[in-house]
N, C-alpha and C positions, 0 to 999 in steps of 0.2 A: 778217789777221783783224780783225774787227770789234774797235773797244775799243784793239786794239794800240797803244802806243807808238810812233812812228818818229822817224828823225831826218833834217830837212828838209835838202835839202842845194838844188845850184841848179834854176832854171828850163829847161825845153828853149826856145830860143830859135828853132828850126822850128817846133813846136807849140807857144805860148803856153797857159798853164791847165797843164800837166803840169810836178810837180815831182819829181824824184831822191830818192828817200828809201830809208833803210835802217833795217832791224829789227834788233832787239836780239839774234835768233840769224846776222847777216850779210847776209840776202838783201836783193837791192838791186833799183831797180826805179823805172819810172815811175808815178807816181799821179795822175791829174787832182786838182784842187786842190780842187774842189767834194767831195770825198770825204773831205777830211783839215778836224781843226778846229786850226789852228795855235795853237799857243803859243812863238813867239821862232823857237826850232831845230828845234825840237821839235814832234809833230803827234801828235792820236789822229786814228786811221782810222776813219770811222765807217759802212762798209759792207763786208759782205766784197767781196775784190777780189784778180783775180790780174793781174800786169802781164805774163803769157804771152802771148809773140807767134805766131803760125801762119806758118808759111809754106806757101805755094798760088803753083800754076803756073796760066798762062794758062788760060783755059777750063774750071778748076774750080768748082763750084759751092757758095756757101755761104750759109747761113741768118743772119742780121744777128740779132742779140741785142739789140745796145745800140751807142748812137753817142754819143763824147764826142768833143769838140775835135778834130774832125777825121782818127779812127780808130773801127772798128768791131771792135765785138765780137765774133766768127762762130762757127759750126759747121763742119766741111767733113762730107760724105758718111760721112766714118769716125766723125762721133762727137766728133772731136778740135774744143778749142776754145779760141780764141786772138784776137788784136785784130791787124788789117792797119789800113792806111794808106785813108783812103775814098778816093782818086785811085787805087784798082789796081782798082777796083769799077766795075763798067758794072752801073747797075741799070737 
């Protein structure tokens, strides 16, 4: 959530700009870095943000949202929405 506390943990070293962070009720998760304003270990988050992945099969189709660091944000058909990897996307 916007505002929230986390706590910065490492770097993804496939995707650069995406850091590991955890919240204060446990939930862990990747956050692009552009979204957190650090202080040391520690970060506020300053947009809301969910680090929910989708998974889709070949030949399904999805609505693009949002593009960071080399993942997309999507829709699929159903509604459901989640961030894939942008090399599984033929746009």
């Amino acid at each position: 959530m916007a505002g929230d506390k986390v706590s910065v943990g490492r770097d993804d070293v496939e995707y650069p700009g995406w850091k590991w962070c955890t919240a204060s009720n446990g939930c862990e998760g990747w956050i692009p870095a552009e979204l957190l304003a650090q202080e040391g270990g520690e970060a506020i988050v300053l947009q809301e943000y969910s680090s929910q992945e989708l998974a889709v099969e070949p030949g399904d189709e999805v609505e693009v949202e949002d593009e960071r660091r080399g993942w997309l944000r999507v829709r699929n058909a159903r509604g459901q929405l989640g961030w894939i990897p942008a090399s599984h996307v033929c746009l």
